[in-house]
Biotite code that builds the C-alpha atoms (Angstrom):
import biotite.structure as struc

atoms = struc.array([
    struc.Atom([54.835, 136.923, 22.685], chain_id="A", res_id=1, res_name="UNK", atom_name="CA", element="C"),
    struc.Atom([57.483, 134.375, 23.839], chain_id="A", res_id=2, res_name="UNK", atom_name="CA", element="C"),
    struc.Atom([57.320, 130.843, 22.144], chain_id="A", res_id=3, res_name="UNK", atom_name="CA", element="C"),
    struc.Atom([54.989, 128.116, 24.332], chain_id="A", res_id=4, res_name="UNK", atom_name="CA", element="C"),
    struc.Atom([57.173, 125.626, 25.409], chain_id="A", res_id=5, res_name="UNK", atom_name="CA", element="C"),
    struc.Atom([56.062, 121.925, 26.163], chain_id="A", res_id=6, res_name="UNK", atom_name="CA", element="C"),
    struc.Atom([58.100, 119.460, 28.867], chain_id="A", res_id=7, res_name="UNK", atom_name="CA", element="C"),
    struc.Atom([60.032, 117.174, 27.008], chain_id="A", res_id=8, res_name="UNK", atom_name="CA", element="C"),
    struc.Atom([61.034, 119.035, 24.433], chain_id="A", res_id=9, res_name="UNK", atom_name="CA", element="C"),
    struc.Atom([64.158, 120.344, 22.846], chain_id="A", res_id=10, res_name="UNK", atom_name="CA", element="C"),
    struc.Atom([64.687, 123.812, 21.924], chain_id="A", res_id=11, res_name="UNK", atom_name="CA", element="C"),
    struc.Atom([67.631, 125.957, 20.431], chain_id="A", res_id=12, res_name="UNK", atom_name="CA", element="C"),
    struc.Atom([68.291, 127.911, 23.724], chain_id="A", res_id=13, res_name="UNK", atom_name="CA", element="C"),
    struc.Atom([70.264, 131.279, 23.527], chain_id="A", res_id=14, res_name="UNK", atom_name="CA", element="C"),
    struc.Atom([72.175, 130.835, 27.070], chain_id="A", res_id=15, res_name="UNK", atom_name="CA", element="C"),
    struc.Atom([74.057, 134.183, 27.265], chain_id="A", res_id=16, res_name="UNK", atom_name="CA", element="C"),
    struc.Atom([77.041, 134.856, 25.592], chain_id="A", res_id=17, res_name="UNK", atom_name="CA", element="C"),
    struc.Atom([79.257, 132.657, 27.531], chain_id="A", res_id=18, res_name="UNK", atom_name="CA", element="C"),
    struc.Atom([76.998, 129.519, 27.578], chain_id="A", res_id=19, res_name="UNK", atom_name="CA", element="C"),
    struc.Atom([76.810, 129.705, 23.789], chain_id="A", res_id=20, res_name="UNK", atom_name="CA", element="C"),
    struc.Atom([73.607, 129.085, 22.084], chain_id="A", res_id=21, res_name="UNK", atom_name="CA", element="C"),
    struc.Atom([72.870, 125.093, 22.040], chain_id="A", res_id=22, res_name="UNK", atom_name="CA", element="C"),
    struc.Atom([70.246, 122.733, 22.343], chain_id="A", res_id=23, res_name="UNK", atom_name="CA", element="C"),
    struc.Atom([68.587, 122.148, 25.380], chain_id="A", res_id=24, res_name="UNK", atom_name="CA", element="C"),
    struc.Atom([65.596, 119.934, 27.215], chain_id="A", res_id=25, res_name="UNK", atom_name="CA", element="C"),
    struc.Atom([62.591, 121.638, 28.282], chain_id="A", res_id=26, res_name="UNK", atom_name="CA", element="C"),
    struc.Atom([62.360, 120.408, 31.898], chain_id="A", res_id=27, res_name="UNK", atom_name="CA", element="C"),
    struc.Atom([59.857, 123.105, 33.197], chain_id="A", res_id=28, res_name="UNK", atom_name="CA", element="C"),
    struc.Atom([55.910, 122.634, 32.906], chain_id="A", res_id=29, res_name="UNK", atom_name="CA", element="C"),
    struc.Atom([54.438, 125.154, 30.362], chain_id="A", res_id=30, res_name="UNK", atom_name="CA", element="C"),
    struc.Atom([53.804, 128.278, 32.160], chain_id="A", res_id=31, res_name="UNK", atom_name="CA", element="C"),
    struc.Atom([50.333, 130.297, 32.393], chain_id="A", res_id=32, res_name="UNK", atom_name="CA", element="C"),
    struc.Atom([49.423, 133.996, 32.183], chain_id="A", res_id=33, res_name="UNK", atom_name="CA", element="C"),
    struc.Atom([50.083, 134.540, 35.600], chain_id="A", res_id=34, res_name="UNK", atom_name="CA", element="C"),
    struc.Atom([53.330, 132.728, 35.815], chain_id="A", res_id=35, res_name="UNK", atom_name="CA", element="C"),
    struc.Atom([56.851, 134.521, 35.441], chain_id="A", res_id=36, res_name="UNK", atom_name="CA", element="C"),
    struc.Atom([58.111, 133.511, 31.642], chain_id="A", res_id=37, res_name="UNK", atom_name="CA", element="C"),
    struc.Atom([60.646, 131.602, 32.545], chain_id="A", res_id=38, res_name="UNK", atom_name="CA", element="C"),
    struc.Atom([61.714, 127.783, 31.714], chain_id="A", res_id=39, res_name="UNK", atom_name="CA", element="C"),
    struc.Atom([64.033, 125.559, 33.005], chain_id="A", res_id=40, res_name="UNK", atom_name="CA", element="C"),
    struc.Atom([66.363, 123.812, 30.865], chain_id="A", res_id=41, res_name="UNK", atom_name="CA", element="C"),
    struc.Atom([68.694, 120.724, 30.728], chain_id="A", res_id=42, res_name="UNK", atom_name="CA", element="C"),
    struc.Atom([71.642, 122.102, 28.108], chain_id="A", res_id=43, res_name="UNK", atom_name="CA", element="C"),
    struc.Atom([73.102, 119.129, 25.419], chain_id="A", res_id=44, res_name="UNK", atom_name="CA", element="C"),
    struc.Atom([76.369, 120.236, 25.444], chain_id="A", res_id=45, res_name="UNK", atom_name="CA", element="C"),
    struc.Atom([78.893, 117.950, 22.763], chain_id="A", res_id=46, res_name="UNK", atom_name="CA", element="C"),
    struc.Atom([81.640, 117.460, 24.857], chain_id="A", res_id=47, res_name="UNK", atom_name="CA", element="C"),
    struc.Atom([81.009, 115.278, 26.784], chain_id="A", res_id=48, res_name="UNK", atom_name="CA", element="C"),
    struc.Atom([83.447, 114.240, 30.866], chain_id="A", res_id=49, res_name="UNK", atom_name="CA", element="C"),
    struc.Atom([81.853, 111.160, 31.803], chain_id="A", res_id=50, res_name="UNK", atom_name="CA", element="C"),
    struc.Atom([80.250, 112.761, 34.808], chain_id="A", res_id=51, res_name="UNK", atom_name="CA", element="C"),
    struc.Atom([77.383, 110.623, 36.381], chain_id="A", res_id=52, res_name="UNK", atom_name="CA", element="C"),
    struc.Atom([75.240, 113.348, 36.005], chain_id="A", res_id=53, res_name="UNK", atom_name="CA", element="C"),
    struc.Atom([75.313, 113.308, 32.148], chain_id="A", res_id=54, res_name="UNK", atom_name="CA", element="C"),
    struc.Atom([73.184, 111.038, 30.030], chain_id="A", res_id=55, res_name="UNK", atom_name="CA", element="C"),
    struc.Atom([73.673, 109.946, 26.659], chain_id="A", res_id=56, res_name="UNK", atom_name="CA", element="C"),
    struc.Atom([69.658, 109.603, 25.057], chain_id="A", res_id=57, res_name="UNK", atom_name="CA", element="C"),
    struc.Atom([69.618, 108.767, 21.005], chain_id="A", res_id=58, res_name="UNK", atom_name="CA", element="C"),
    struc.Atom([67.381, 111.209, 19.609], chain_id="A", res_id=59, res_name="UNK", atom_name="CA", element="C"),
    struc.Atom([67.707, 111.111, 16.121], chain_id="A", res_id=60, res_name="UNK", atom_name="CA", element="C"),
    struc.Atom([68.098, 114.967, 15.848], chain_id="A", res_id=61, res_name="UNK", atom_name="CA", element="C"),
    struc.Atom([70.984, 116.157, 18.056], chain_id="A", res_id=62, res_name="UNK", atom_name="CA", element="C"),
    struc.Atom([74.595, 115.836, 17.419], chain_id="A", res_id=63, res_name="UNK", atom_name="CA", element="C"),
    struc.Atom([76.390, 113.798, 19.801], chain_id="A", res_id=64, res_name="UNK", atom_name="CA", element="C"),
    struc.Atom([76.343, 114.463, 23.044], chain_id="A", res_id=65, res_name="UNK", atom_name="CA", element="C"),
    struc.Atom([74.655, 114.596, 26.614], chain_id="A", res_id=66, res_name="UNK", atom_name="CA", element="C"),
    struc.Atom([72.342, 116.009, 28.497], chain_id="A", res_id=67, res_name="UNK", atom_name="CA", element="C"),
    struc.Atom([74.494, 117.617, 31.500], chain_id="A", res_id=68, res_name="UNK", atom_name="CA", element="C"),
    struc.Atom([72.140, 117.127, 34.480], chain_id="A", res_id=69, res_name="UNK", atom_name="CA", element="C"),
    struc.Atom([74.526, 119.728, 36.282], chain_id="A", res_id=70, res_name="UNK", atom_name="CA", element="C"),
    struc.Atom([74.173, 122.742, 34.315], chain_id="A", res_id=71, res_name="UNK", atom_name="CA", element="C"),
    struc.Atom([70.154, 123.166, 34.380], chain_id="A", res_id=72, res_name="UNK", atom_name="CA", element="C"),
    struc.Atom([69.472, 126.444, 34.127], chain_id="A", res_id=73, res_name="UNK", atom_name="CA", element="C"),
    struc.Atom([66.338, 128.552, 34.248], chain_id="A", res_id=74, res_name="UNK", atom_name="CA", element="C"),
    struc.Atom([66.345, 131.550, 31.367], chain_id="A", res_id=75, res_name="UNK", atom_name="CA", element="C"),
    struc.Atom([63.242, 133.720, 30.275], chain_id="A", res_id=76, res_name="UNK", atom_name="CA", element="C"),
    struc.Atom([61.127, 132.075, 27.868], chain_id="A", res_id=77, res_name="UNK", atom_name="CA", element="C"),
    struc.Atom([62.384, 134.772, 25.217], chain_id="A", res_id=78, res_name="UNK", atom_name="CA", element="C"),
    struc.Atom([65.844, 133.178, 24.882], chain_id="A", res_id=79, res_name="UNK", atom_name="CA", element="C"),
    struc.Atom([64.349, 129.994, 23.065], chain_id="A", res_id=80, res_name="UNK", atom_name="CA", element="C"),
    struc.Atom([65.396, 130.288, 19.338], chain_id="A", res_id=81, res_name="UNK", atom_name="CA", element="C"),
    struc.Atom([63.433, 127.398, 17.714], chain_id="A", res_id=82, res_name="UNK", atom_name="CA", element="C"),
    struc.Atom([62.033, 123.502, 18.827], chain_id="A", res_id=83, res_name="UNK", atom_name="CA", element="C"),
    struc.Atom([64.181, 120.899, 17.122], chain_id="A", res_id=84, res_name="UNK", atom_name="CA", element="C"),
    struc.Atom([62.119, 117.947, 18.326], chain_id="A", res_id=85, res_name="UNK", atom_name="CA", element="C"),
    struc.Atom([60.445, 115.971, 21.091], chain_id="A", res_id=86, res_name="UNK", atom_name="CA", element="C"),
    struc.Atom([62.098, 112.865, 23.554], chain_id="A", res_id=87, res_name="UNK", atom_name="CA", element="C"),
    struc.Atom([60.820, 110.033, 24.210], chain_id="A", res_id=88, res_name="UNK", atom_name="CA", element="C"),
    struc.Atom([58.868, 109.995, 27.244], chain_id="A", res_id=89, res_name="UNK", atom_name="CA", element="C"),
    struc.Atom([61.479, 106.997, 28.798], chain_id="A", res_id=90, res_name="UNK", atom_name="CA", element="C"),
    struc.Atom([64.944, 109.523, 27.553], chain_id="A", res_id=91, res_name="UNK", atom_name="CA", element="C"),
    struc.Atom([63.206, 112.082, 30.022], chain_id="A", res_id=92, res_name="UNK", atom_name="CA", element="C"),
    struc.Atom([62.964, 110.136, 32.638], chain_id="A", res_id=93, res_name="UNK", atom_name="CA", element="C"),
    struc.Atom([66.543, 108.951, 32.300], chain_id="A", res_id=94, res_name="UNK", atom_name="CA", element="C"),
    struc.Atom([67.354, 112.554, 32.697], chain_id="A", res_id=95, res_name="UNK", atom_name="CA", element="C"),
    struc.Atom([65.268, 113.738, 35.363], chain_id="A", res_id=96, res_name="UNK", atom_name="CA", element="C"),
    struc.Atom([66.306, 110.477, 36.824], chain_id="A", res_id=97, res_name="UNK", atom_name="CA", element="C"),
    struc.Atom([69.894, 112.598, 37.033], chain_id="A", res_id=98, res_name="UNK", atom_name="CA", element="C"),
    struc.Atom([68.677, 115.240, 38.184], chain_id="A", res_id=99, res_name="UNK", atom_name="CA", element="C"),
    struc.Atom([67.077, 114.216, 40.941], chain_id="A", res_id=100, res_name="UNK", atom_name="CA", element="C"),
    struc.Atom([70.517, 112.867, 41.975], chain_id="A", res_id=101, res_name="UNK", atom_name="CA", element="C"),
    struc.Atom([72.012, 115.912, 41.509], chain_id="A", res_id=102, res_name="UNK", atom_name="CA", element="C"),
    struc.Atom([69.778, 117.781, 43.252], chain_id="A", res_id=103, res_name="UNK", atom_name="CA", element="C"),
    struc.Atom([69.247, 115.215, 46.033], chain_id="A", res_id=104, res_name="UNK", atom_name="CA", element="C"),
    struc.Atom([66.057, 114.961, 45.945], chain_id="A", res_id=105, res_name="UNK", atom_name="CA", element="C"),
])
């Protein structure tokens, strides 16, 4: 049984062999029994380009980093490794405050 995975919260996430395994931001709503098992994720990548779609959130937990609004992702729920912690609820909305501009919506 995949691991249950709450909004706001930041999981080791095995991306594929390319992407690297790295933290990342739960950005999906926790799924239910009929749902696919999937989640969508916001990766923390350390280097960091000064995009406008990255933000910088203190978390107490991470390395430094961002949150790269431009490489969300959605993986099956069976790639999350282990939950590292929890943001606060006003870091997530910085970030879904970028991507919303990303996305345009």
């Amino acid at each position: 049984m995949p691991p249950s995975a709450d909004r706001g919260s930041v999981w080791i996430v095995d991306l594929g062999m390319v992407a690297k395994i790295r933290p990342c931001l739960i950005l999906s709503v926790r799924t239910e029994p009929v749902d696919r098992v999937l989640v969508t994720v916001v990766p923390h990548p350390t280097k960091v380009h000064g995009a406008r779609f990255e933000v910088d959130v203190e978390t107490g937990f991470l390395k430094e980093g961002v949150f790269d609004a431009q490489q969300i992702v959605t993986v099956a729920q069976a790639r999350l490794v282990r939950r590292i912690g929890q943001l606060e609820p006003e870091s997530l909305v910085s970030i879904e405050d970028a991507v919303r501009r990303w996305l345009g919506l």
